[in-house]
C-alpha positions in Angstrom: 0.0 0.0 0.0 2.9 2.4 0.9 4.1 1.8 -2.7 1.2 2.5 -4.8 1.1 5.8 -2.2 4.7 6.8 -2.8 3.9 6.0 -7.0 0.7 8.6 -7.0 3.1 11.1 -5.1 5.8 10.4 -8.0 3.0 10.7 -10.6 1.2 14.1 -9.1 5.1 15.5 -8.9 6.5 14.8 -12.2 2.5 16.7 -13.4 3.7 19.5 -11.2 6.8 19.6 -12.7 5.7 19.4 -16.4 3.6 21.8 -16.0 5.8 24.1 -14.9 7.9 23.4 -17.7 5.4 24.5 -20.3 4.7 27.1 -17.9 7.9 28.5 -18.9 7.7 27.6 -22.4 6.9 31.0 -23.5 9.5 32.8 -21.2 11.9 29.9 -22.3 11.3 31.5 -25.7 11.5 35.3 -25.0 15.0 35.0 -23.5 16.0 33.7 -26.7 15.0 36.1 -28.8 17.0 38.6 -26.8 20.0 36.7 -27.8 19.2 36.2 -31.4 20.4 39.1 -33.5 19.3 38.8 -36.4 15.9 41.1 -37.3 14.3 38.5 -39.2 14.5 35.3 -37.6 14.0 37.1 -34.1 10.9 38.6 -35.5 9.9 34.7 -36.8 10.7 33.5 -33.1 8.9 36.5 -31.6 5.5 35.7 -33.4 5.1 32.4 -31.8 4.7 33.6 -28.4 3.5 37.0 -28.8 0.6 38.7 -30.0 -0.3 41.7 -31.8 -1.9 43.0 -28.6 0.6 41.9 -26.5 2.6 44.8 -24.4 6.1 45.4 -23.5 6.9 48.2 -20.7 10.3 49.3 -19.8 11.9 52.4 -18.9 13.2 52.6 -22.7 9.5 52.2 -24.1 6.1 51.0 -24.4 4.9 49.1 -27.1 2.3 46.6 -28.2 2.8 43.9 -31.2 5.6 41.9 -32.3 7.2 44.3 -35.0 7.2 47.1 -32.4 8.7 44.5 -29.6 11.7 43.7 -32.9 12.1 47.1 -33.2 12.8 47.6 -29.5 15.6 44.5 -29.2 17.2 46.3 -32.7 17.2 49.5 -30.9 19.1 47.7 -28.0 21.5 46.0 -30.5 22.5 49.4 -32.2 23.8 51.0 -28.8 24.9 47.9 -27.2 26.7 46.0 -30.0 28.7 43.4 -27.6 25.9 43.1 -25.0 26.0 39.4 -23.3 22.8 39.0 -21.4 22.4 36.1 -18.4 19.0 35.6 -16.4 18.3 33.9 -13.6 15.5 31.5 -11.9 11.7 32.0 -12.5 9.5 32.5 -10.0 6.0 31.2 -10.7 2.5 32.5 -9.9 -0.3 31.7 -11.0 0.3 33.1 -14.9 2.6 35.3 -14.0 6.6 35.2 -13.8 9.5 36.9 -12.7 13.6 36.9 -12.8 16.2 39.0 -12.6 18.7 39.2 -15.5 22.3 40.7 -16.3 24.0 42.2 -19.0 27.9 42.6 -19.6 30.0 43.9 -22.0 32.2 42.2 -24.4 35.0 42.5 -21.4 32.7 40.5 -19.1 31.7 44.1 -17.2 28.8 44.2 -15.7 26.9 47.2 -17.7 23.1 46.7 -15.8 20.8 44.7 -13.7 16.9 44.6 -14.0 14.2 42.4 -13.6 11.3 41.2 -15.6 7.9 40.6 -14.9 5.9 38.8 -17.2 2.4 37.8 -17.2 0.8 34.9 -19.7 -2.4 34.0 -21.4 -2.2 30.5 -20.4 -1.9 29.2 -23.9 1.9 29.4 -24.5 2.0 33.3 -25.3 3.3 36.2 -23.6 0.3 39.0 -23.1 2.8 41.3 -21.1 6.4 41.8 -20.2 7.6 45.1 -17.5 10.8 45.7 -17.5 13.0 47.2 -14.6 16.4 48.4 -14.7 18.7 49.0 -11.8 21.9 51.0 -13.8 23.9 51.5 -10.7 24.1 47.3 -10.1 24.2 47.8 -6.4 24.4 44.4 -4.1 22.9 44.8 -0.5 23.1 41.5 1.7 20.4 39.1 0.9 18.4 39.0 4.2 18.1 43.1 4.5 16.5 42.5 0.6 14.4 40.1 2.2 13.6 42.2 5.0 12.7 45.3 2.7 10.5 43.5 0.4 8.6 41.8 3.5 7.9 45.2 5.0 6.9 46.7 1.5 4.5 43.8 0.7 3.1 45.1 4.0 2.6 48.3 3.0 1.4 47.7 -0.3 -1.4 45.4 1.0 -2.4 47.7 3.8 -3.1 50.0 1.1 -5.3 47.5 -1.3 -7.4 46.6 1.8 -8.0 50.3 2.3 -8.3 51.5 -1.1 -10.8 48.0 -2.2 -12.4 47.0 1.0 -12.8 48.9 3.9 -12.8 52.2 2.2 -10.5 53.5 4.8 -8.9 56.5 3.6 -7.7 57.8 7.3 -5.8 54.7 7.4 -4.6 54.9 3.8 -3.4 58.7 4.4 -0.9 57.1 6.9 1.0 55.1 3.9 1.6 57.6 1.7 4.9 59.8 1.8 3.8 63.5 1.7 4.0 64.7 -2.1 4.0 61.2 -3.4 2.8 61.2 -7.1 -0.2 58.7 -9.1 0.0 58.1 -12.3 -3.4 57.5 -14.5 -3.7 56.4 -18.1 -4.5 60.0 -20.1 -7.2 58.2 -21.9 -9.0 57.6 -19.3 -11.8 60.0 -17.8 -9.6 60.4 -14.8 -6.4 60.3 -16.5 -3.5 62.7 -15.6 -0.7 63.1 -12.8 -2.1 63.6 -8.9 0.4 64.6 -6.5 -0.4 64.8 -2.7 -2.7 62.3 -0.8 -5.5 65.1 -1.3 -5.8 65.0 -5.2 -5.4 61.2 -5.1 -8.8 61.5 -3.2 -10.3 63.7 -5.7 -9.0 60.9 -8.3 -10.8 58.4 -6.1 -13.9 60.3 -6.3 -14.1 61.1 -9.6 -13.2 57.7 -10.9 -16.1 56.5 -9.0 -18.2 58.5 -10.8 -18.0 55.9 -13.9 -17.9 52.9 -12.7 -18.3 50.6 -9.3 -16.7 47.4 -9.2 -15.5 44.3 -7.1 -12.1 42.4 -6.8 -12.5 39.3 -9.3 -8.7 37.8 -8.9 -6.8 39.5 -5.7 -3.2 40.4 -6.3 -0.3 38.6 -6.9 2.7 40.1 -5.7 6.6 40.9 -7.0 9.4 43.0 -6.2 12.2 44.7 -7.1 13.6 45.3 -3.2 16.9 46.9 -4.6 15.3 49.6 -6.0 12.0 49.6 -3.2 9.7 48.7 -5.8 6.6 46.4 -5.9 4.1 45.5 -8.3 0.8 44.1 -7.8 -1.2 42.3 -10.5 -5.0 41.9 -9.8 -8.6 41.6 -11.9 -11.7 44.2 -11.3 -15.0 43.7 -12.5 -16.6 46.4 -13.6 -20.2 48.0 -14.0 -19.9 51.3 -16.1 -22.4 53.8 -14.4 -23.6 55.2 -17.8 -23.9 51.7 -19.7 -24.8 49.3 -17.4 -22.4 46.9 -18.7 -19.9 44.8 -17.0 -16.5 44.2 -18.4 -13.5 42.2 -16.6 -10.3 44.0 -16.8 -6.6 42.6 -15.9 -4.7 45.4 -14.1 -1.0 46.1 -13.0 0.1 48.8 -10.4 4.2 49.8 -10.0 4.5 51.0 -6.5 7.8 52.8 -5.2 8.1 53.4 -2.1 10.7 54.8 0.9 11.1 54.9 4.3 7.9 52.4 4.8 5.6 55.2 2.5 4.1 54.7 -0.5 6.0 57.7 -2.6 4.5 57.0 -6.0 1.5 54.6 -8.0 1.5 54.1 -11.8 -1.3 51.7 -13.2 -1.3 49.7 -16.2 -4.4 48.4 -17.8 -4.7 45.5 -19.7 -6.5 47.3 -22.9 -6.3 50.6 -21.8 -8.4 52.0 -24.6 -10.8 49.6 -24.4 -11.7 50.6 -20.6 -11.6 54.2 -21.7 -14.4 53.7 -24.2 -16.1 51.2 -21.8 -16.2 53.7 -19.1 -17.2 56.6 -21.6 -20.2 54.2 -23.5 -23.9 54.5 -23.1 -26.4 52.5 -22.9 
């Protein structure tokens, strides 16, 4: 009997394990087409994993379909001729993965750190990739890192109970750093740049004036400690208040933050044009 138990354990792991493998298929992919340098056949390679509405973020650009994604890597090539770029373990959650990666010069220099977060469509393709960079490649000991990004998932999730559930904005007030800036889609009826916990409650208000909605996935959570950065992906359903209708929308939010505060929010929709004229429809 203890052998057919220990064989269904062996069975149920090597599943595990497979799927995590194909899991990682696409990602498996997309570091390769950072190596290949050649326009064409990275292009070729590019278009089995991505789509023409997937997204790529970084602090270099913001694109969406594969050409645009080619033209980003060619871009990359033309300034950094002899890069040699290194990545490191996934992390997995859910449909969405992380690493951190490295890039050296031809003299084996390290040029830049970053990490990657990526999230997936569950079918073998990429539906969005932010990227990170950390240009001054600093090192601190891994248990203060730890440490850091314990505290700031504490933050950060203080601030999603307040903001979602209890509504608590006196509590909220008390995790953001004085002057800290929110970033909003322009497109978007509420769109623009809010600095100071007092316009982000004018945001609040006035986003609430198109739509109500309700938490249909809570967040998963990364991090970036070395730079005090954490990002949060989640899924709101939504009832526009001049429509009626109910759309589900796939939502990242980049938090930075210092000291224990929140200092700055930018959110990233899924199809931000898509919610704008959702929100803006009538019935």
């Amino acid at each position: 009997m203890r052998k057919i138990y220990f064989i269904c354990f062996l069975f149920i792991l090597n599943n595990l394990v497979a799927q995590k493998k194909d899991k990682l298929y696409p990602i498996s992919v997309y570091e390769k087409v950072w190596q290949e340098r050649n326009s064409d056949t990275r292009l070729k390679l590019i278009k089995t994993i991505w789509l023409e509405d997937s997204t790529f973020e970084d602090p270099s650009a913001s694109i969406k379909g594969s050409a645009a994604f080619n033209n980003v890597i060619n871009e990359f090539y033309k300034k950094n001729p002899n890069a040699v770029l290194t990545s490191g373990p996934k992390v997995v959650k859910d449909n969405y993965v992380s690493w951190d990666w490295k890039i050296f010069d031809a003299n084996n220099k390290l040029i830049m750190t970053g990490r990657d977060f990526a999230r997936l469509n569950g079918k073998g393709q990429v539906a969005k990739i932010i990227g990170f960079w950390n240009s001054e490649v600093v090192q601190p000991e891994v248990d203060t890192l730890k440490n850091l990004e314990t505290d700031n998932f504490k933050v950060v999730a203080q601030y999603f109970e307040c903001l979602f559930k209890t509504r608590d904005f006196t509590k909220m007030a008390t995790l953001i750093a004085e002057g800290a800036i929110y970033n909003q889609a322009e497109g978007l009826p509420y769109g623009g740049t809010y600095v100071g916990f007092n316009e982000w409650t004018k945001m609040y208000a006035k986003s609430a004036e198109f739509f109500e909605l309700q938490i249909e996935k809570e967040p998963v959570y990364f991090s970036d400690a070395t730079k005090n950065e954490v990002i949060i992906y989640f899924t709101i359903n939504c009832k526009a208040k001049k429509s009626g209708k109910n759309l589900l929308m796939p939502i990242s939010e980049h938090f930075d933050l210092k000291n224990g505060k929140i200092t700055a929010i930018r959110a990233f929709y899924f199809d931000t044009k898509q919610f704008a004229e959702f929100l803006k429809s009538r019935k």
